[in-house]
C-alpha positions, 0 to 999 in steps of 0.5 A, a space after each residue: 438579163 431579165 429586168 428586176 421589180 422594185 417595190 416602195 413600201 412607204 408609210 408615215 412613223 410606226 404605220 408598220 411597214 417594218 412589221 410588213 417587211 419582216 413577214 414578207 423576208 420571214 415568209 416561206 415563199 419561194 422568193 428571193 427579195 432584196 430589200 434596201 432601207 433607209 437605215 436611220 430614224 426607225 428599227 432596222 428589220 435586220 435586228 431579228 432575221 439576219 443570220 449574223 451580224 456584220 458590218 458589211 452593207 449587203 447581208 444575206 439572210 437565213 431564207 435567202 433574202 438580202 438586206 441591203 441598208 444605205 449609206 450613199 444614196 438610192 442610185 447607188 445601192 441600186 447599182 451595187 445590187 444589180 452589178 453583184 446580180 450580173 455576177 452572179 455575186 448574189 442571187 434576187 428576184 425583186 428588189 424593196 425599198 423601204 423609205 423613211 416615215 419622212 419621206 415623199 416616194 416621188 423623188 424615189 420613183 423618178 430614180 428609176 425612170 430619170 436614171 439610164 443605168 436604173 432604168 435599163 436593170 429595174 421595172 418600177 412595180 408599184 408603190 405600197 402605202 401603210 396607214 396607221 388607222 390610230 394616228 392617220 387623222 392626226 397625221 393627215 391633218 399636220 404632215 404633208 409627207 402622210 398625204 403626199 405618200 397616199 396620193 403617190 399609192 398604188 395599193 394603201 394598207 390600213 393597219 391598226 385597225 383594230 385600235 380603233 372604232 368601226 366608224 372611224 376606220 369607215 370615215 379614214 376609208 373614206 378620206 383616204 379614196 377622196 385623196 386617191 381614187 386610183 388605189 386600192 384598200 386593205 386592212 391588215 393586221 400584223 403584217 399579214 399580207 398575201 403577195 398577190 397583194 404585194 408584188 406584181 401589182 403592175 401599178 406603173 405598167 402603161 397598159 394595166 388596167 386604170 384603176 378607179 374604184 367604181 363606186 367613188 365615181 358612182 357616189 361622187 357622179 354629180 361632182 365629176 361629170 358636169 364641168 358647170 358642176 364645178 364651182 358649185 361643189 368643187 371639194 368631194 366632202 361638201 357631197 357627204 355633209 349630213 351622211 355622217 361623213 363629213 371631213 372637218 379637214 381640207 386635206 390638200 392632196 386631192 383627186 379628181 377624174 376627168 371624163 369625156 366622150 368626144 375625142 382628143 386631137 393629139 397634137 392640142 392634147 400634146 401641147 397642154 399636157 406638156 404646158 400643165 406638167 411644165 407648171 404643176 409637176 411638183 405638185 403633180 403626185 400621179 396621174 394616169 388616163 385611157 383616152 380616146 385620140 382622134 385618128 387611131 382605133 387603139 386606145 391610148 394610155 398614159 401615166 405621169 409622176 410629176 414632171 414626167 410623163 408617158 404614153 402607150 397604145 394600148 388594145 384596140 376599143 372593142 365594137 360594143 364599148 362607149 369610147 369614152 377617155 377617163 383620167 384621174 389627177 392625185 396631187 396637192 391644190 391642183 388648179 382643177 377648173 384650169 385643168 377641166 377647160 384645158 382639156 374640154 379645149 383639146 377636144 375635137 
């Protein structure tokens, strides 16, 4: 059997990710979607689409979709699904994960890497992050759950947009990339989506694409590139005072990207990488790198969710194209310079 994407959709209290869901369930799509929510604390989606009723933890829907609302624990409703799957009991293409507004998605994520069983019947697809474009300064500043889910995103959803002035969606913008460079924005209204932005976003695929919006490295190329730099203008929004941008918050989930030229003896690499994920790990949201690795042409692709760790071959480096390795660290007070010269000290 064909192995089941797994969406986390997380967000911070009414952000709107059960607006999101029920579009997605109601949406004539063509797809069959289970979808598992942690069922205390905001509204259930099943109160509107279910077609009836039931006390039973599974519950089919009027489109085809299932509902599925914990009791036990994640494990083990992602277990019951992929059994009933196997059965033939119940008919799904993808499952969804909807967490609480509470919760941190990194223990969610490593279930489906840590767990054999999930593992051999899910491929974690992406993690979906909804930010509520009124209450997100406030929450960004008081909960680090609503930091920690956007370091963890690999696509971040602006809603409620509307609610507020231009600028002050430009300057959440603008916060939101310093915290994760690596994910991608949309505003959304309502709910309305289009899957492609939802689904199949590959965002734990090792050989996808890394993904770091161009122009933060370009505005912020003074801060990143020169380790010297470092200690002079360690935090991004000290580049911005006077461009109207300036953060009067230290938000602790921080990003940064690591660039060099030359390349990395493995084995040093190996063992320091193994060594910071060892101590930081727990703070350690994402990371994720293309590096150039002495004694193959392949480039090398790596990603991490706190203490675990993976890597890949991935194509060839092309004949025109500057070898040059790019990583970038999301996660909360990261030790930034220890982290730069360990690194400068695996080059070969």
């Amino acid at each position: 059997m064909a192995l089941i994407p797994a969406t986390i959709l997380t967000g911070f209290l009414g952000s709107g990710k059960t607006t999101l869901l029920k579009r997605i369930l109601t949406e004539a799509h063509g797809q069959k979607i289970a979808v598992i929510e942690n069922e205390f604390g905001e509204e259930n989606i099943d109160s509107d689409i279910l077609v009836t009723e039931s006390k039973e933890q599974i519950v089919q829907m009027s489109n085809g979709c299932i509902c599925c609302t914990i009791r036990e624990d994640l494990r083990e409703a992602l277990q019951v699904l992929a059994a009933k799957k196997r059965k033939g009991l119940l008919d799904f293409d993808r499952v969804v994960i909807e967490t609480t507004g509470l919760a941190d998605p990194g223990p969610v994520a490593q279930t489906f890497f840590m767990d054999d069983e999930i593992a051999e019947s899910y491929l974690l697809d992406s993690i979906l992050t909804l930010v509520d474009a009124k209450h997100a300064p406030q929450q960004l500043n008081d909960r680090q759950e609503a930091r920690r889910q956007v370091g963890f995103a690999d696509q971040i959803f602006i809603s409620k947009s509307d609610l507020v002035a231009a600028d002050e969606t430009e300057a959440l913008i603008h916060r939101l990339k310093h915290m994760n460079p690596r994910a991608p924005q949309q505003k959304v209204h309502f709910g309305e989506v289009p899957l492609s932005s939802v689904f199949d976003l590959r965002g734990f695929n090792l050989n996808a694409k890394l993904d770091i919006d161009p122009d933060f490295l370009k505005e912020d190329d003074h801060d990143h590139h020169d380790h010297e730099h470092g200690e002079n203008c360690d935090h991004p929004s000290h580049a911005h005072e006077g461009h109207g941008h300036h953060h009067h918050t230290d938000d602790d989930v921080k990003s940064f990207v690591y660039r060099s030229d030359r390349p990395f003896d493995p084995a040093r690499l190996e063992d320091f990488l193994g060594a910071i994920v060892n101590i930081y790990g727990p703070r350690m949201l994402r990371y994720k790198g293309v590096l150039n690795m002495k004694g193959t042409e392949r480039k090398v692709i790596f990603q991490g969710v706190h203490q675990l760790m993976g890597s890949d071959l991935g194509p060839a480096w092309g004949a025109d194209e500057a070898r040059q390795s790019r990583m970038v660290f999301i996660g909360i007070e990261l030790p930034r310079e220890i982290l730069e010269q360990g690194l400068d000290q695996c080059l070969v």
